[in-house]
C-alpha positions in Angstrom: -9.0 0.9 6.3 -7.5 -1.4 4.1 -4.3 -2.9 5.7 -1.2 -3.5 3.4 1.0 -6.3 4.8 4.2 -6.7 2.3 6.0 -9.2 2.4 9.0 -7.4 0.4 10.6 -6.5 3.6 10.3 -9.3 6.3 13.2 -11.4 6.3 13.7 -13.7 9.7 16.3 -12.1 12.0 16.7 -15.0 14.3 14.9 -18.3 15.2 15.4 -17.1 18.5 14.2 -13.6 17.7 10.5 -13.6 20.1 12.0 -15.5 22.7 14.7 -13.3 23.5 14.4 -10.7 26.5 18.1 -9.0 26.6 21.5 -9.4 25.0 24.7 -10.9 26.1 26.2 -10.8 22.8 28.4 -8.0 21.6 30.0 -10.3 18.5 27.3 -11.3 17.1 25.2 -9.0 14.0 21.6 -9.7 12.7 21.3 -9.5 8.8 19.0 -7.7 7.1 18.3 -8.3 3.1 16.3 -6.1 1.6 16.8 -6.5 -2.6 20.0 -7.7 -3.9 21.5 -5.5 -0.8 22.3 -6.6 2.4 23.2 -4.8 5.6 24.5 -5.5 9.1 22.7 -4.2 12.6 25.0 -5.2 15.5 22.9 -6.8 18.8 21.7 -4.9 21.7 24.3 -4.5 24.2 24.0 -6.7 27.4 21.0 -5.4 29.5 19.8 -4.0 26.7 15.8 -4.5 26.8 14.0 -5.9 24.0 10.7 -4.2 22.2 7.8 -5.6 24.1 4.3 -5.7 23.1 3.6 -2.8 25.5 6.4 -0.7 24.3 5.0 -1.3 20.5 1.2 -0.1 21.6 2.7 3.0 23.9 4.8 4.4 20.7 2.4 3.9 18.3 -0.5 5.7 19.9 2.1 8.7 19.6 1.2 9.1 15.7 -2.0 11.0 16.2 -4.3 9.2 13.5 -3.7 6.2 15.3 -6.5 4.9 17.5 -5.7 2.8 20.3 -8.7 0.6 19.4 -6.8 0.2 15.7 -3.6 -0.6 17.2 -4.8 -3.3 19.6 -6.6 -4.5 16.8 -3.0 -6.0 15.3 -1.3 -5.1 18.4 0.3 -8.8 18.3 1.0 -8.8 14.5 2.7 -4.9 14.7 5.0 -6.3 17.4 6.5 -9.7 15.3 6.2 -7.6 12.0 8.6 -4.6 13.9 11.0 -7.4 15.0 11.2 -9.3 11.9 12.1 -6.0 10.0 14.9 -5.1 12.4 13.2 -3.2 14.9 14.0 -4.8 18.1 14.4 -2.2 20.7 12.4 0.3 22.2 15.1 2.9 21.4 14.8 1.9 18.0 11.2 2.2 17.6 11.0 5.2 19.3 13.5 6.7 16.2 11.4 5.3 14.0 7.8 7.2 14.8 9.5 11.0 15.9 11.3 10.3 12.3 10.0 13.1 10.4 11.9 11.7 6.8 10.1 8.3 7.1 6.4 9.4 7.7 6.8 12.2 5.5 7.7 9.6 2.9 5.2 7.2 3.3 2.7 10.0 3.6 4.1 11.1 -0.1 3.8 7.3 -1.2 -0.2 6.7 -0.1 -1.9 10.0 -1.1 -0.2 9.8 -4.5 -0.8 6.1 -5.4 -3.8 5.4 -3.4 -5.6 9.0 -2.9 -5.3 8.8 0.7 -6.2 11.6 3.1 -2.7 13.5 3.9 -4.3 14.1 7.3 -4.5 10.0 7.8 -2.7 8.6 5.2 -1.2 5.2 6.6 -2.3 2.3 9.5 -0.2 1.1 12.5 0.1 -1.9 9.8 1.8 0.1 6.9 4.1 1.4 9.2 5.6 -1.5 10.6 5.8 -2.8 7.4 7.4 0.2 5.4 8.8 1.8 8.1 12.0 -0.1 9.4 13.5 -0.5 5.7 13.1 3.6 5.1 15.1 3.9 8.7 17.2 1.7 8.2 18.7 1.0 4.5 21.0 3.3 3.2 19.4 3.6 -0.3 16.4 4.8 0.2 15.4 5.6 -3.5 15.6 1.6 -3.9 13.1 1.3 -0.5 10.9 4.0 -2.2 10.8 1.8 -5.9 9.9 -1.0 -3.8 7.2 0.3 -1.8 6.2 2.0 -4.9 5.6 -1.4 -6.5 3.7 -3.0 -3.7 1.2 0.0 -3.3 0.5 -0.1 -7.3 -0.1 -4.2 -7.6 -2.3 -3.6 -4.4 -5.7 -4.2 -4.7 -6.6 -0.8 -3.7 -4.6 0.9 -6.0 -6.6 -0.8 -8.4 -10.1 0.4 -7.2 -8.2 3.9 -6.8 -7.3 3.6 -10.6 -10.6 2.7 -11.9 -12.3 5.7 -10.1 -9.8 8.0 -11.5 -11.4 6.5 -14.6 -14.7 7.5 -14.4 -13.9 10.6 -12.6 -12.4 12.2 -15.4 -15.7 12.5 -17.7 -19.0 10.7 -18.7 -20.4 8.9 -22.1 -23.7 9.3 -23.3 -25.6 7.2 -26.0 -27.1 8.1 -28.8 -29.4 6.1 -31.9 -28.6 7.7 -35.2 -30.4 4.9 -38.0 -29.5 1.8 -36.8 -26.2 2.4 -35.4 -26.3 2.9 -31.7 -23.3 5.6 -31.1 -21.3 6.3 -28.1 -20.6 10.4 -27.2 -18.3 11.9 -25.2 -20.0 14.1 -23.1 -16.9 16.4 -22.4 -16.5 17.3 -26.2 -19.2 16.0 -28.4 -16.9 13.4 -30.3 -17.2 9.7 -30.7 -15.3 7.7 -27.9 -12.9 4.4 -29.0 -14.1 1.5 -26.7 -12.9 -1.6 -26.0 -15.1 -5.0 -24.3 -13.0 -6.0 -21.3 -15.6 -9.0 -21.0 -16.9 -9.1 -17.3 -16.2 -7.5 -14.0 -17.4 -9.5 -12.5 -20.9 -10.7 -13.8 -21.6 -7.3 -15.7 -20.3 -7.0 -19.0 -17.8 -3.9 -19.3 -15.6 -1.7 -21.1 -13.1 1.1 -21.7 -13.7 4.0 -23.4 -11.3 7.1 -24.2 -11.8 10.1 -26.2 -9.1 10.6 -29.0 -9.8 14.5 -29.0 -10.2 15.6 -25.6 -8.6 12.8 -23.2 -11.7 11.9 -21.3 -11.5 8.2 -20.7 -13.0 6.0 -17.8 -14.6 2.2 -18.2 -18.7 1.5 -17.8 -21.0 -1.7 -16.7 -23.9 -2.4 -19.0 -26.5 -3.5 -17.1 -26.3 -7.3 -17.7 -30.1 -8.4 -17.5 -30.0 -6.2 -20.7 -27.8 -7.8 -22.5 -27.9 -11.6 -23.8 -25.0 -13.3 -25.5 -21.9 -11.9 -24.9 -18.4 -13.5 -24.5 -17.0 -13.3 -21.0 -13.6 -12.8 -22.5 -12.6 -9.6 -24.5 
């Protein structure tokens, strides 16, 4: 499962932030930016215990596509990534995972930008990441854009977006004289296509039907072809 880390959201709380294991502060407020806003959580009160590594695998495993073997996997990575984005109490993280507003959302977010499975849709990783900002900001259309952007530049989004491509319909070729033609399948009519160069050593290109919408990109087998530019 691919693991998206952003680094839209992680802005340092503290220098002191991992080394600190209870408050004694009241006056004292940790800023968060996120975008051209910027909010204000007030410090544990004294006695107040802070999220431990522990606490961050026991909470997790409550969100029932998590495997303990997945969380442990980033187990020390889930824990700084929780604290840097304003999650510094058990308390806190416990409000995150039983809120039903923020895994709904990102359960919204990764099956319609990435196709994920709605029965699994995000890691411990995404969470941690996504997570605090959606709890925690006030203007949560402006978290959602954000996210939004990260999922679509991601490099799965991209795969996601080239096999909606080719799922949508199929070419065929076809010799009439000595022009080599290329068919839509769907509908019978010529496709437009354009050489994207190569992807990575195969030469390759987009195609789209003007009558029926079918649309998709295709290799050409590159020990078949001789000669042609790697740029479009």
């Amino acid at each position: 499962m691919v693991l998206l880390l952003s680094v839209i959201f992680r802005k340092p709380l503290s220098a002191k932030i991992l080394q600190l294991r209870g408050f004694i502060r009241k006056e004292k407020e940790l800023e968060l930016q996120f975008g051209l806003e910027k909010e204000s959580l007030a410090l544990p009160e004294a006695g107040t215990t802070v999220l431990s590594v522990g606490d961050v695998l026991e909470e997790m495993k409550k969100i029932e596509w998590f495997t303990e073997e997945q969380i442990k996997s980033d187990l020390t990575a889930l824990h700084r990534t929780l604290l840097l984005n304003g999650i510094i109490t058990k308390a806190q993280l416990e409000e995150l995972i039983s809120s039903r507003q923020v895994l709904s959302t990102l359960t919204a977010l990764y099956v319609k930008h990435l196709d994920r499975d709605a029965k699994a849709p995000f890691d411990p990783t995404a969470l941690a990441s996504y997570g605090p900002p959606l709890l925690l900001f006030k203007d949560k259309k402006d978290v959602v854009r954000q996210i939004t952007v990260a999922l679509l530049f991601s490099k799965e989004h991209k795969e996601v977006k080239r096999q909606r491509r080719m799922a949508k319909g199929r070419i065929t070729g076809e010799q009439r004289v000595d022009y080599f033609h290329i068919i839509c399948s769907d509908c019978g009519n010529h496709v437009d296509c354009v050489y994207e160069g190569l992807d990575p050593v195969m030469p390759y290109f987009e195609y789209k039907c003007a009558k029926c919408g079918n649309q998709g990109t295709m290799k050409l087998m590159g020990m078949h072809w001789k000669g042609l530019s790697s740029k479009s």
